[in-house]
Every structure is written in C-alpha cells, then in structure tokens.
N, C-alpha and C positions, 0 to 999 in steps of 0.2 A: 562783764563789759570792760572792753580796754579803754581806760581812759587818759593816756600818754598819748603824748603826740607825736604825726606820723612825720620820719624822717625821710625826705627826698633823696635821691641819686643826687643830685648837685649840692644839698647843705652836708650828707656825708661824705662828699669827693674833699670839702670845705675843712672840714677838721679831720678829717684819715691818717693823716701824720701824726698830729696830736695824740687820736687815738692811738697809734701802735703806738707811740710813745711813753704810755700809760700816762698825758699830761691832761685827759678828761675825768670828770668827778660826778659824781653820782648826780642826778639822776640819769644823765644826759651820756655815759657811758652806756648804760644800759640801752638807750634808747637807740644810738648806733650801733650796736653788736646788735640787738633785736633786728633792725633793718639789714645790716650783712648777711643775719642767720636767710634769713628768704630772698636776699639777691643775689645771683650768682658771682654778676660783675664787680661787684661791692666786697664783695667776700674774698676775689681774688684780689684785689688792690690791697687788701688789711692784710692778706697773707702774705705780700710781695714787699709793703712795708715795714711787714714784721721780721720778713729773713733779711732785708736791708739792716732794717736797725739792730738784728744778731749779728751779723754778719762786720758790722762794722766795730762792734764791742769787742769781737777777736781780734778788729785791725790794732787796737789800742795795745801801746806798748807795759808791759807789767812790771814797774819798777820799783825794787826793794827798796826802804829807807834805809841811808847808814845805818854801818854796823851803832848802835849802842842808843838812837833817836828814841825809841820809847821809854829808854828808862831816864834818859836827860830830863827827857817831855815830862814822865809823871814826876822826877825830880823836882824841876821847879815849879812846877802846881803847888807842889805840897809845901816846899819855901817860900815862894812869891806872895801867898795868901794868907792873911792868919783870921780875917770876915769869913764867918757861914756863907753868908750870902754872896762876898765876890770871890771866894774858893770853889763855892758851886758853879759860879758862873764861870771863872776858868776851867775848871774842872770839865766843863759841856765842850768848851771852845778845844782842849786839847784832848777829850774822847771823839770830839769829831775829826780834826785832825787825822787823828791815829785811824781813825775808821776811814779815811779817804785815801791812806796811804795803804792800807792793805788791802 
C-alpha cells in the first residue's frame, strides 16, 4: 500500500525549479520525481529545467585563483591559529574557500 501523498500538476509546477535544482530534501523529492515518473507533462518541464540549469553552469566563467593563493591560504591558517578549536574553524573557512575557487 502507498502510503505518500499524492502530488498534483500544479503543487509540482510549484517547486519544479527547486527540484532540478537539487534544492528539495527527502521525503518530498521522492515524492515529485514519483509524480514526473507517470506524468508526461511534468517529466518534460523537470527535463527542460534540468538542461537550463546545465546549460547555464557552462555559461559561468572558470576563473583560476592567483598564482601562489593556496599556499598564502594554508599559510596563514597554520600562523593565524595556535586554539584546536579556532584552527579548526579556520581551517573549514579556508578549505572552503579553496574548494569554491576550484
């Protein structure tokens, strides 16, 4: 017995965006992909969403960081901090950094 509830044409017209966006969360992903698997109409809007939003991840320009920024970066982590705990926390802020710029 399915016991999930049934999503309409209009509540997934309502977050379709979202969804290709990967910006829905369990359960309620499942619950629109379940609804597109058996609507045609619904299936093409997720797939028109989805080569938008590839489509546009190619427009974005791919820009190196200066020559020498990662080793400045983990330079002054490992200077700036001599706490566990606020070395780790910079240590997150400038792994994320680095991970945004590549």
């Amino acid at each position: 017995m399915n016991t999930s509830p049934t999503i309409s044409c209009d509540q997934f017209d309502e977050q379709a965006e979202d969804l290709a966006l990967g910006h829905i969360d369990e359960p309620q992903r499942s619950q629109l992909l379940a609804h597109a698997s058996t609507c045609p109409p619904c299936q093409s809007l997720l797939e028109g969403l989805g080569t938008v939003a590839d489509r546009l991840l190619l427009l974005a320009p791919q820009l190196e960081p200066p020559a020498g920024f990662e080793s400045r970066a983990l330079a002054r982590v490992n200077t700036t901090t001599t706490s566990g705990t606020a070395r780790f926390r910079v240590s997150l802020w400038a792994a994320a950094a680095i991970a945004l710029i590549i």
